[in-house]
N, C-alpha and C positions, 0 to 999 in steps of 0.2 A: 583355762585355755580355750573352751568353747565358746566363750565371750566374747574373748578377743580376737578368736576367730570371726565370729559374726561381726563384730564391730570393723574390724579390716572389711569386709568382705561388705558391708552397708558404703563403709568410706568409698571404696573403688568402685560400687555402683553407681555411688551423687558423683565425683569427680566425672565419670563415664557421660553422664547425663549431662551436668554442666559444660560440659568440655562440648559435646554435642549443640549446645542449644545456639551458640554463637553463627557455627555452620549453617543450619537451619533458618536462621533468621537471614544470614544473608543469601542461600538460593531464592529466601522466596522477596529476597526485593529484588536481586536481579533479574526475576523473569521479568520486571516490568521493565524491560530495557529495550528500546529502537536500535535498530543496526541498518549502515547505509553502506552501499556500494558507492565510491566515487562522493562526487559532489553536485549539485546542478547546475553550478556555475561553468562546470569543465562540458557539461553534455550540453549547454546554452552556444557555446562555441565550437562546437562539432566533433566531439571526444567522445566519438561511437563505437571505441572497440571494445570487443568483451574482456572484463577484466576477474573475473568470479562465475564459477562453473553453477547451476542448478543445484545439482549435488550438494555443492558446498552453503550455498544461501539458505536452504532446507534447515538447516542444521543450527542456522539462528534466528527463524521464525516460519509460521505459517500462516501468514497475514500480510499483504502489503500490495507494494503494485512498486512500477520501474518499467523499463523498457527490455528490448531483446538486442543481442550485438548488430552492430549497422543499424540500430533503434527501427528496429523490425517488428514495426506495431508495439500493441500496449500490452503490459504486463499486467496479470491479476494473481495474488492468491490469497486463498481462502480455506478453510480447514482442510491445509495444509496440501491443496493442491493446487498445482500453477498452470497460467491459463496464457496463451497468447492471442490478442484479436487483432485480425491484418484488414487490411482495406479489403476486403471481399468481403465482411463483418460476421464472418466465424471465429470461432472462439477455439484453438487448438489446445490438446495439452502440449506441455510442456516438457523435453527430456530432460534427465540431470545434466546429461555432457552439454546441452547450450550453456553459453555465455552472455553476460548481463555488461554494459558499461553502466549500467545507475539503475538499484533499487532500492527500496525503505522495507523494512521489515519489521515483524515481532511476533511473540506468540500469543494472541490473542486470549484476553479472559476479560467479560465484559467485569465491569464492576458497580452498572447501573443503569439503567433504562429510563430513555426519554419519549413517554407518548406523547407527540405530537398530529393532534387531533387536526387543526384547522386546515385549510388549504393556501399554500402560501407559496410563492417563489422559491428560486435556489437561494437568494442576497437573505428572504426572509428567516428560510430555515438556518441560514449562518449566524443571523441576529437570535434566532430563536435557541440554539445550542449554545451560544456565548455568553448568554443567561446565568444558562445553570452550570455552565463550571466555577468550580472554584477558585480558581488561579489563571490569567492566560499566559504564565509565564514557565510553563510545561508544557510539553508537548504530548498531544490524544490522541491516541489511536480511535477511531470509529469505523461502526457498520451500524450501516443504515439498511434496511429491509422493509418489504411491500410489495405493492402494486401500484404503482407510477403512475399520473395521469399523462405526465409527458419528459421525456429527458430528449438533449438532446448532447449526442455523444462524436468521440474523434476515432479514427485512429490512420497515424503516418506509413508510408511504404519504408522499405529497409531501402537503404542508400549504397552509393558504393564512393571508395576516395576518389582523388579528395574530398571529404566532409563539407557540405554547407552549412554555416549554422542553423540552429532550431529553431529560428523565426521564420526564418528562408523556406526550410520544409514546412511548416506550416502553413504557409503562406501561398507558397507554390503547389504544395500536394498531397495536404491532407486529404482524408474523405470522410465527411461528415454522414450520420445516422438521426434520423429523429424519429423514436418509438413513443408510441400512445400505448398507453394502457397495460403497460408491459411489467411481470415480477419479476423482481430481482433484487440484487445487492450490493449496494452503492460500497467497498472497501476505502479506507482513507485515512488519512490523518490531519490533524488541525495543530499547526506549530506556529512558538511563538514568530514574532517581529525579529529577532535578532540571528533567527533562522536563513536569514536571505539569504546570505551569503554561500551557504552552503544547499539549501533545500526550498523547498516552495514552502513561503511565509504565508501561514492562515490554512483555510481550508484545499486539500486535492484527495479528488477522490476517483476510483476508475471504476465500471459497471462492471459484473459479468449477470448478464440475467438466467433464470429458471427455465423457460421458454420462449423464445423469440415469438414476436405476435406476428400473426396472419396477414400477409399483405406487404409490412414491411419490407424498406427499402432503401439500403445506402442512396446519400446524393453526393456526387462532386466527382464521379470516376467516369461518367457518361452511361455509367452500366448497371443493369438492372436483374438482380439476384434475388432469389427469393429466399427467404432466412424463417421458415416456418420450419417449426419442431428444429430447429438450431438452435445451440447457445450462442449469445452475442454478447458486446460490451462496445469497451473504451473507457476514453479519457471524458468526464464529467466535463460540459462546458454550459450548460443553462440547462433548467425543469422546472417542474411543478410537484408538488408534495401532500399527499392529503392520506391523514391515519395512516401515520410510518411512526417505525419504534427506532431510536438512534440509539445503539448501544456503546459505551463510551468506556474507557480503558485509560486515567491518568498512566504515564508512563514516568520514569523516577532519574533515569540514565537514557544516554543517545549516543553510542559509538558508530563511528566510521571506519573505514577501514579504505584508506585512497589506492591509487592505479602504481600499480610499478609497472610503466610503459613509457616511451619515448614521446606519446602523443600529448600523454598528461606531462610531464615534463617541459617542455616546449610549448605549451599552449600559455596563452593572454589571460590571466583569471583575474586580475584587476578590476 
């Protein structure tokens, strides 16, 4: 009887185990999974209302960037806190209760490191990252980290309705940032081609830095702020790059989750 005692009692342990390992294997490929608020295409045509609380984006990643409701400046997050930088080029936190119309997320785990030694442009270091992936037919999460010899960054004022589209505020009111010498943390992702549609196809990435450098100074508002011992950022739109580590995260899965609102319904996404 003690046998078959043991032997029942081995069988229900393997089943136990077995039965376990399927589970297992699939949390640990879902963590490598993007999660988007909205689409780009809908915030390209002025579908700025919040549609996903802080709170809630929290909960499926702590890594990305996106914008604020009324795309009230640029969104950053980073081990797993979120950052907002408005045209005055401070870098605020973020509440749960704010609202998001479009952001990208995931939970960050690098899974390999690119030193890149030389000094090169922003066009260069996209040539130089596109190298070493394996596939560009997946989409990567990165962070890039350093001391900068130069970026130069955005961020838009919150709007009120009706919405202009997102050429328009850029065009008309963004406020541009150019920091020399500044550490910090390039956030980003690099998606394939077939991504337009919904997201920015290739590389986008937003700053938030470690210390704003001395001196620095928003242009394009008329106004002049001094951003020493501040954090700052934005939206990546040209730099320069010398002995930076790009730490890189294939991602496996990319869910969306769209707007149930009347603006997204009635808007031109064509």
């Amino acid at each position: 009887m003690k046998l078959k005692q043991y032997l029942w009692i081995g069988l229900l342990v393997m089943v136990l185990i077995l039965s376990g390992l399927p589970v297992y294997s699939q949390q640990s490929f879902y963590k490598k999974v993007g999660f988007q608020v909205s689409t780009f295409g809908a915030l390209s045509v002025g579908v700025y209302d919040g549609v996903a609380t802080f709170g809630d984006i929290k909960q499926q990643g702590d890594f990305g960037l996106g914008t604020i409701e009324g795309l009230d400046g640029e969104l950053i997050a980073l081990d797993g806190k979120f950052y907002q930088v408005k045209t005055n080029g401070v870098a605020y936190p973020v509440k749960d209760e704010m609202k998001t119309p479009f952001a990208a997320v995931t939970f960050f785990r690098k899974e390999r490191t690119l030193h890149l030694k030389e000094r090169m442009t922003y066009e260069l270091l996209q040539q130089a990252i596109d190298q070493q992936l394996p596939s560009k037919n997946l989409p990567y999460a990165i962070r890039i980290q350093g001391i900068f010899p130069y970026l130069k960054v955005r961020s838009v004022p919150k709007q009120k309705p009706p919405y202009p589209v997102l050429s328009d505020v850029i065009s008309h009111s963004q406020t541009i940032f150019e920091l020399r010498n500044v550490q910090g943390t390039l956030v980003g992702f690099r998606l394939p081609q077939y991504f337009k549609s919904m997201n920015t196809a290739g590389y986008h990435f937003h700053l938030i830095t470690s210390d704003a450098p001395k001196g620095s100074r928003p242009k394009g508002d008329g106004a002049e702020r001094p951003l020493r011992e501040r954090k700052t950022g934005g939206h990546l739109l040209d730099g320069e790059f010398f002995n930076t580590d790009a730490e890189i995260e294939m991602l496996h899965d990319w869910h969306i989750a769209l707007p149930n609102n009347a603006s997204f319904e009635r808007a031109t996404l064509d």
